[in-house]
N, C-alpha and C positions, 0 to 999 in steps of 0.2 A: 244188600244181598251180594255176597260172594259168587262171582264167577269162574266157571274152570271150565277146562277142554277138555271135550270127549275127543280123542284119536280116531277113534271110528266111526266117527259123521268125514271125516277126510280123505277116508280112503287109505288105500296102503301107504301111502307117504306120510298118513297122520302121526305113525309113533316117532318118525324119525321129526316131522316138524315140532313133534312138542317137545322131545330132546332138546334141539336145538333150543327154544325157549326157555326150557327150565339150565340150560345149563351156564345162560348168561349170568354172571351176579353184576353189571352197568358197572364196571370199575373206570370204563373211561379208556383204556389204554387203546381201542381204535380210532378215537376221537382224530389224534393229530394224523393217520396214515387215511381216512374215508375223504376220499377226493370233495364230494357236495357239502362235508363239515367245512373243510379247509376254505373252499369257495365263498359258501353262504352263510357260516356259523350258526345254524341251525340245531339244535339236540335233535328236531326232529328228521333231519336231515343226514343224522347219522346213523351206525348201524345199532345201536342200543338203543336209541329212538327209534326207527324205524320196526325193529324187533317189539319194542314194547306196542305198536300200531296195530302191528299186526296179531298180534297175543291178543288184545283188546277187540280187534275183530271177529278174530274164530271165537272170544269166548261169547260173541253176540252184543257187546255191552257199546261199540261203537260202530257207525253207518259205513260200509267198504268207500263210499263216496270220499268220505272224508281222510281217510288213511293213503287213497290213491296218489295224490299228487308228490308224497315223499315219497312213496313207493315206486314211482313210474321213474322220480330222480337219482334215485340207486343205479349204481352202472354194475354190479354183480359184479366188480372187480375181483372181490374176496381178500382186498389187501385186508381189509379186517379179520380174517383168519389168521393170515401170518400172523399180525400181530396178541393177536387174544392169548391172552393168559392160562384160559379153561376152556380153551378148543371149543370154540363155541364150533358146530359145522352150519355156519350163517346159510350157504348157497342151498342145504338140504331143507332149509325153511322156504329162501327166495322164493326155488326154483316152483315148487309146488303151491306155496301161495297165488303168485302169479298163475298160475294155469286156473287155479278154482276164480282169482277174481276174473279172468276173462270169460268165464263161462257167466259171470252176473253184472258185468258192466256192462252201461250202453257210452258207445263211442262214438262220435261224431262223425258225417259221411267222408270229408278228408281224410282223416285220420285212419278209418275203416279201407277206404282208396287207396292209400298209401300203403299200407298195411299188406293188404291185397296186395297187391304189385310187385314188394317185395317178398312176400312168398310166392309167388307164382314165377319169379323170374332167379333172383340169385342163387336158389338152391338148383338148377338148370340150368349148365355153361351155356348150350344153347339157346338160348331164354334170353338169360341175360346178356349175351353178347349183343342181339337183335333190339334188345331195349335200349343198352347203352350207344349205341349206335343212330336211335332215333330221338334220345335224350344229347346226343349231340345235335345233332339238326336244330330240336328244340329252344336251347339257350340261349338263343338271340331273343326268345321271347318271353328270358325268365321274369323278369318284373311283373309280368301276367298274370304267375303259377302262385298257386296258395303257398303256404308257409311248406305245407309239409312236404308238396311233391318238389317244392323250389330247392330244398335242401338236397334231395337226392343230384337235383340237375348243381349243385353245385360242390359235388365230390365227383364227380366224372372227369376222368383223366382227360390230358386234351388228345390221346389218340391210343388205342388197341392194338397189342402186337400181334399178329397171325395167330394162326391156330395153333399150336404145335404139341398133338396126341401124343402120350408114351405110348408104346411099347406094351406087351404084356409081360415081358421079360425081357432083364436084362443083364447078362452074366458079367458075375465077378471076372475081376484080371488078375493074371498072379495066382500066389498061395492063398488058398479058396479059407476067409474067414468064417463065414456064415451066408444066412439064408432070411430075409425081411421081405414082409411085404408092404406097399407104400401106402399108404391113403394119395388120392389124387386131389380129392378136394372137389369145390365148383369156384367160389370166387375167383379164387389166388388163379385158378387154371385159365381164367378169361385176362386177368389183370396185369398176370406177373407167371405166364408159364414156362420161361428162365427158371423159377425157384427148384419147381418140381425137378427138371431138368440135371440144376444142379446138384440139388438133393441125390438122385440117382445115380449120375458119374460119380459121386465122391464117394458114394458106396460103392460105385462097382470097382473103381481105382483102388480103394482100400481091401479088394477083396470080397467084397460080401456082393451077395447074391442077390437083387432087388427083383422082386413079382408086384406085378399092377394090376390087380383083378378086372377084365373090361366090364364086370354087370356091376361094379361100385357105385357105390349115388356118395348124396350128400350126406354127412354124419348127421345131419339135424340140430345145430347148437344153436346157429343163429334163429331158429322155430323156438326152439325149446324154454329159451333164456328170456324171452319174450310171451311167453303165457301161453304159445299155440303149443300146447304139450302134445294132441291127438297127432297133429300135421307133422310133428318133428318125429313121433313114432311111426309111422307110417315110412318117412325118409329114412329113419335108423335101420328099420326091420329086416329092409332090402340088404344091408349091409353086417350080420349078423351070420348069413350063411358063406359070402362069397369070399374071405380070407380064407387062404390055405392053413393048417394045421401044421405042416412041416416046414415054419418057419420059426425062427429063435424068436422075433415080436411082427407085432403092427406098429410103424412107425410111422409117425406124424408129422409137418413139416409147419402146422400150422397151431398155432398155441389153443387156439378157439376150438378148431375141430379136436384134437386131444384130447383136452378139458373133457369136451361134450362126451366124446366117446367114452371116457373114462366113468362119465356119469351114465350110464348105459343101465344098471341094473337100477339106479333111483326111477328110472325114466319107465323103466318098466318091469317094477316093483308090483304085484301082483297082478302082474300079467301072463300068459303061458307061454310067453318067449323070455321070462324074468332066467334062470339058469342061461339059455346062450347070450344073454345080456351080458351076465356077470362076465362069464367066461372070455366073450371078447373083451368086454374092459379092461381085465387082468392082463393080459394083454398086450395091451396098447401102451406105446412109450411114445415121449418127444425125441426125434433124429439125433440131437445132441446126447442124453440119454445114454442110447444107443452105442454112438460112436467113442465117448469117452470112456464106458464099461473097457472097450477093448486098450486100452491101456498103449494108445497109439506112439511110436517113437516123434520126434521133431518133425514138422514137415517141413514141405518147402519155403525159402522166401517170398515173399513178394517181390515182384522185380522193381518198384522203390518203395522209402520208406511209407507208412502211413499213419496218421493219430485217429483214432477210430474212438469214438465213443457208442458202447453198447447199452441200448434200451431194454428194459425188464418190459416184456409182455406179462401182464395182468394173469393172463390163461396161464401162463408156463411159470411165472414166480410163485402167484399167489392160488390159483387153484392148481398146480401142478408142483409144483415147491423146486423146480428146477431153477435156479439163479449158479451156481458153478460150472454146472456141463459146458455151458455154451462158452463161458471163460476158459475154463481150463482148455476147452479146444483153440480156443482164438490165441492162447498167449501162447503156442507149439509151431506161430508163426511167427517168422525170425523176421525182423523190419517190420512189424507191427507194435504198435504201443495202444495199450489199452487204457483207455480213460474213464475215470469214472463221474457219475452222473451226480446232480442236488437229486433230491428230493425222489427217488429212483424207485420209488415205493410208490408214488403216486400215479392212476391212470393217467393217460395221453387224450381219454374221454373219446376214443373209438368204441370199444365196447362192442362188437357184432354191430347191430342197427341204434345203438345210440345216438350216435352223431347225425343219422336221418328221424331219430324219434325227439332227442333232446340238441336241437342243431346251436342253441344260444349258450347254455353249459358246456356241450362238448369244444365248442371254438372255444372258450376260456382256457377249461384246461388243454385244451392245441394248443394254444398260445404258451402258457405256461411252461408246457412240457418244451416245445419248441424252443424257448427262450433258455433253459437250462442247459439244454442241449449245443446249442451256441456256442455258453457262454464256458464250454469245457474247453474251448479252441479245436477241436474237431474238425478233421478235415472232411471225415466221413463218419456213417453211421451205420448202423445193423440193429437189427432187431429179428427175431422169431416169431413175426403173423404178420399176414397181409392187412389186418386192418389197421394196425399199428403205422406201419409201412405208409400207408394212404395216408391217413390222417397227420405223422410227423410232415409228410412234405408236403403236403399242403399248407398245414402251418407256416413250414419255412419258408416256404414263397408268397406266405402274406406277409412275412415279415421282412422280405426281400432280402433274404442271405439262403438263397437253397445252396443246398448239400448232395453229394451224391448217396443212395440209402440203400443200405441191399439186405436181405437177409443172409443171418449168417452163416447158411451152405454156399452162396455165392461168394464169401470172402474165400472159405476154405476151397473152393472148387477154383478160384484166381490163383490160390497159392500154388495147391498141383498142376494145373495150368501151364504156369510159369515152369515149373521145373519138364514137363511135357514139350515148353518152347525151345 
């Protein structure tokens, strides 16, 4: 007996997941760019495996049980998009499969704990500044902790910079370019709120006008990207009214929240916020994006030389298709040399909460990526997401050569800087 999908036992994302499916013909050609093939040589393990699990499921003819385990090892990179031939749009199957299997798996009380924890706390700077804080206390006693909450205590920086709130505005300098408003984020704002920081000077320095909405939340990616579709709309929805209108974009500093935002109208696809969904998505740009549009003259040097090798975030190459913005800005830095990466295509296996869901994979590829990175002779590094960020250096200091890592508004905001000094 022949099986096929009905689209409408799925809900609004049903037409676009059977797309997806039918538009795959298995040629193979994401085989060498799917980090868990590369890893574990698996068909099942890659994304024309994984796609065919999943087809097999919705059409009822296989147990969700059984499909779950390659499916939970997907890191939603989407480097299988760049590469596909026939545009498969792999993430508009992912994203929505996941959500319907979480609504029928049962998970184990760990795993369910952890889970919990990380939605209750990283989408709330607050939150999770207070947890990170007592996950340091903790790790004298991590040998103790089960697998899964052991992981989180073992991505925890060894200390937290201050608070440091933007602004809800902050004007351009000079000949007035334009008019943006920023995402603030939640992670990166507890981790690394330097980026934002810099992010905003280099806009205000170039001109353009930075607005910071104060009733902003979390874009909801790292929810969403992991099956809690309901709890990621919920975080989006808030964020849907409070961008200004009379701004040129929303600009983003963070590949992951980007990404997510951009998927705004998948997320909520027959829903009666589906129109301002869209609408914000449209939208939404990554920072580099942004600043490269304006067709900026040379900037400043850096006051010495440096070999920088620049990381591809996942979000911003492969679901964002941004890979030259960020260069063409970086190389308008005189005393900078830009170096390029092996295998640049492949994730670093941060992923959002990957590396606390799949902790033994993701340290592989850390390793991996790390060791690439090395071995460009690099003096420093940059990359476009905080999770990125986290995850290369920690790598590098298991391999005992860290580096210094910054994203790359903070290279560019060193360079004006320097000419400011």
């Amino acid at each position: 007996m022949k099986h096929t999908i009905d689209p409408s036992q799925f809900g609004p994302a049903g037409p676009a997941m059977a797309h997806a499916i039918e538009t795959c013909v298995h040629c193979g050609f994401c085989l060498p760019t799917c980090p868990t093939y590369v890893e574990l040589g698996e068909e099942m393990d890659s994304p024309r495996g994984r796609i065919t699990l999943m087809k097999t499921v919705l059409e009822g003819a296989l147990p969700l049980a059984e499909a779950l385990p390659y499916v939970d090892r997907c890191l939603g990179c989407l480097a299988c998009v760049t590469a596909c031939p026939s545009g498969v749009p792999y993430g508009e199957l992912l994203t929505p499969f996941r959500a319907l299997a979480e609504q029928q798996r049962a998970r184990p009380l760990m795993e369910k704990a952890a889970r919990t924890l990380t939605k209750e706390t990283l989408p709330h700077p607050g939150r999770f500044r207070l947890a990170a804080a007592g996950g340091k206390l903790a790790q004298p006693l991590r040998p103790r902790f089960p697998r899964e909450l052991g992981a989180m205590l073992d991505m925890l920086p060894s200390s937290l910079p201050p608070a440091q709130p933007l602004p809800a505005l902050i004007p351009a300098e000079g000949a007035h370019r334009g008019r943006v408003a920023l995402l603030s984020g939640c992670v990166q704002s507890v981790l690394a709120p330097n980026i934002n920081w810099a992010t905003a000077r280099v806009l205000a320095r170039l001109g353009i006008e930075v607005v910071i909405p104060p009733a902003q939340g979390c874009c909801g990616a790292l929810l969403a990207h992991t099956g809690q579709a309901a709890a990621a709309r919920a975080l989006a929805k808030r964020n849907l009214t409070v961008f200004p209108a009379d701004v040129d974009a929303v600009v983003t500093n963070a590949a992951g929240c980007g990404s997510g935002m951009r998927e705004y109208g998948l997320w909520f696809a027959g829903w009666p916020e589906e129109a301002a969904a869209r609408q914000l998505a449209a939208r939404v740009m990554d920072v580099t994006v942004y600043l490269a549009a304006l067709d900026l003259p040379e900037l400043p040097p850096l006051p010495q030389p440096l070999k920088l090798a620049y990381h591809d975030a996942c979000h911003l190459a492969h679901a964002q298709g941004v890979t030259l913005p960020p260069r063409q800005l970086l190389k308008k830095i005189p005393n900078l040399t830009l170096l390029d990466v092996a295998e640049s295509e492949l994730c670093c296996g941060s992923a959002g909460t990957y590396n606390l869901e799949q902790p033994d994979l993701a340290a592989r590829l850390g390793r991996r990526k790390a060791q690439h990175l090395l071995d460009t002779g690099a003096q420093a590094i940059a990359a476009g997401n905080i999770g990125c960020l986290v995850q290369i250096d920690t790598h590098l200091k298991r391999l005992g050569h860290p580096l210094p890592i910054y994203h790359t508004l903070e290279i560019l905001h060193q360079a004006l800087e320097s000419r400011a000094a």
